[in-house]
N, C-alpha and C positions, 0 to 999 in steps of 0.2 A: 519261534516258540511263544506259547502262549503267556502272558503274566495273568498271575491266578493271584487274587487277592487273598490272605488271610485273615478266614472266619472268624469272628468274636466269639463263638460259641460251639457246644459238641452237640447241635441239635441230633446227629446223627445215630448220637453214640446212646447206648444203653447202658448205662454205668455208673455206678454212684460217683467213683475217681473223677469222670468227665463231667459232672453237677459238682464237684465240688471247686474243680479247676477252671469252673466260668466265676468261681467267686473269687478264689486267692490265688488263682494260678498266672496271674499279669505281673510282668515284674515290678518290683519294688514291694509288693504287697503282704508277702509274707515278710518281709524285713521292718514291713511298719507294727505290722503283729507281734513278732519279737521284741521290738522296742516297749510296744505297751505290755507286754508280760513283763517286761524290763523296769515297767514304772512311769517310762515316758506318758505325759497326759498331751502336753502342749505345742501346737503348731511348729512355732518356732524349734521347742526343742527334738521334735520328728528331724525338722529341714535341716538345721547345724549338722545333729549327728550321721543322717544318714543322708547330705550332699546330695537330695532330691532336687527336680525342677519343681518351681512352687506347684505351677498348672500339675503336673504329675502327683501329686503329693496331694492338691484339693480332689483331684477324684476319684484316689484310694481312699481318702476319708472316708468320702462321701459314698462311695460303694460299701465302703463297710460298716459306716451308720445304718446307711440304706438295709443290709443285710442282715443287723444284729449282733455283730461281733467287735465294734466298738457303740456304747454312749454318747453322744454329743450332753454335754454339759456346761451351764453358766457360771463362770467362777467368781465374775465380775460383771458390773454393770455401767461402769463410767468410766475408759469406752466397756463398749462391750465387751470383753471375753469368753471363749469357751474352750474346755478342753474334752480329751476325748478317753472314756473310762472302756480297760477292755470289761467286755460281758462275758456270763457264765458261758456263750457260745462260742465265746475266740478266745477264753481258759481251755476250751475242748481243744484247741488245736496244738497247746502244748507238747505233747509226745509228736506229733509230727515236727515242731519245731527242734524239739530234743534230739529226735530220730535226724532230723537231714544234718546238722550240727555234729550230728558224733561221725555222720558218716562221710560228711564233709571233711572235720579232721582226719581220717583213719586215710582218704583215699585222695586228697589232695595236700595235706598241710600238719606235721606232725606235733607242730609247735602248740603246746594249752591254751589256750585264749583264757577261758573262765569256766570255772571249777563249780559244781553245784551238789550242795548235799544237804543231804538230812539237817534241818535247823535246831532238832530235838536233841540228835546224838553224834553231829559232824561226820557222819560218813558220807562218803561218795557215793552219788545215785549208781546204781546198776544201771545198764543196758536199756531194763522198759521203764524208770522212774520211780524203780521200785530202791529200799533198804535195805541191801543185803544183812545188817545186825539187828534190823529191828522186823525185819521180814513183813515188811508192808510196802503198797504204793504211795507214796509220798505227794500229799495233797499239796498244788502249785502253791499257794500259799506257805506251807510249811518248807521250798526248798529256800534254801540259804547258796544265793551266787556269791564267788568268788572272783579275784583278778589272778590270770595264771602267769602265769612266767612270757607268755607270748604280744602283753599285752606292751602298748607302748608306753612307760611310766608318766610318759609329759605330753598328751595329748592338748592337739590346740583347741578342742572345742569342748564345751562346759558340761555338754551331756557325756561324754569321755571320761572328761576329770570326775563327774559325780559317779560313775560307773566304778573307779579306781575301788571303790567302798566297800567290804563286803557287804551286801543287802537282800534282802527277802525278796522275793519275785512278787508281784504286783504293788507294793509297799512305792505311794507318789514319790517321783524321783523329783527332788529341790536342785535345781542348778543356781536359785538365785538372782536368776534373770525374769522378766516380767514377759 
């Protein structure tokens, strides 16, 4: 039998789905996009929370700088620091995040992880990120995350514990670490 390497790419394919999946479709990559919807900016606190290899983790960055859906930014200059701001193009990806997250609970895992609602009138988002009381789509900005019941109260790692918070989605997450 022959070994057939797996292609990098859907040069094949005519599809927007398969241009999108040469960008975020590698794993770990949409979980680093999450996190910076989540607030995360800094290296360190991607690698804590989400138990990446470093090498795996420098070239989702970097593809996603590369691409425009995070920032690279100087926070600091002595040493050097930067962290990584999501953009108005990897805000876009929110309802897909939302989307595989609900469908992920529904169809693997019943338990709440975290709760997300309208920040204006506390209701629970609907199905497409929309208010069911206030009958609008709920700009990522305006949703307000929760910790649900499934979450672990005493997480060992700092981006965890600052997650425990209720917090506005893109809103820098402070762990307090440098």
């Amino acid at each position: 039998m022959e070994d057939m390497a797996l292609g990098k790419d859907y040069a094949t394919q005519e599809c927007s789905i398969a241009r999108a999946l040469e960008i975020v479709g590698e794993r770990w990559t949409l979980l680093v996009v999450r996190d910076a919807l989540y607030g995360v900016r800094r290296y360190n606190d991607f690698l804590v929370h989400l138990g990446i290899p470093r090498a795996v983790l420098a070239a989702r960055l970097q593809t996603l700088t590369e691409e425009g859906i995070l920032e690279k930014r100087r926070y600091q200059e002595s040493p050097p620091r930067d962290e990584y701001v999501i953009t108005d193009r990897g805000i876009g990806l929110w309802p897909t995040i939302r989307s595989l997250s609900r469908w992920g609970r529904e169809h693997f895992d019943e338990t709440r992880l975290r709760w997300f609602r309208h920040a204006d009138c506390g209701t629970e988002l609907g199905s497409y990120g929309e208010c069911p009381a206030c009958g609008t789509v709920v700009p990522v900005e305006d949703v307000l995350m929760e910790p649900g019941p499934g979450l672990d109260p005493d997480p060992a790692d700092p981006v965890s514990r600052a997650l425990l918070k209720p917090r506005r989605l893109l809103q820098p997450l402070e762990t307090g670490q440098v």
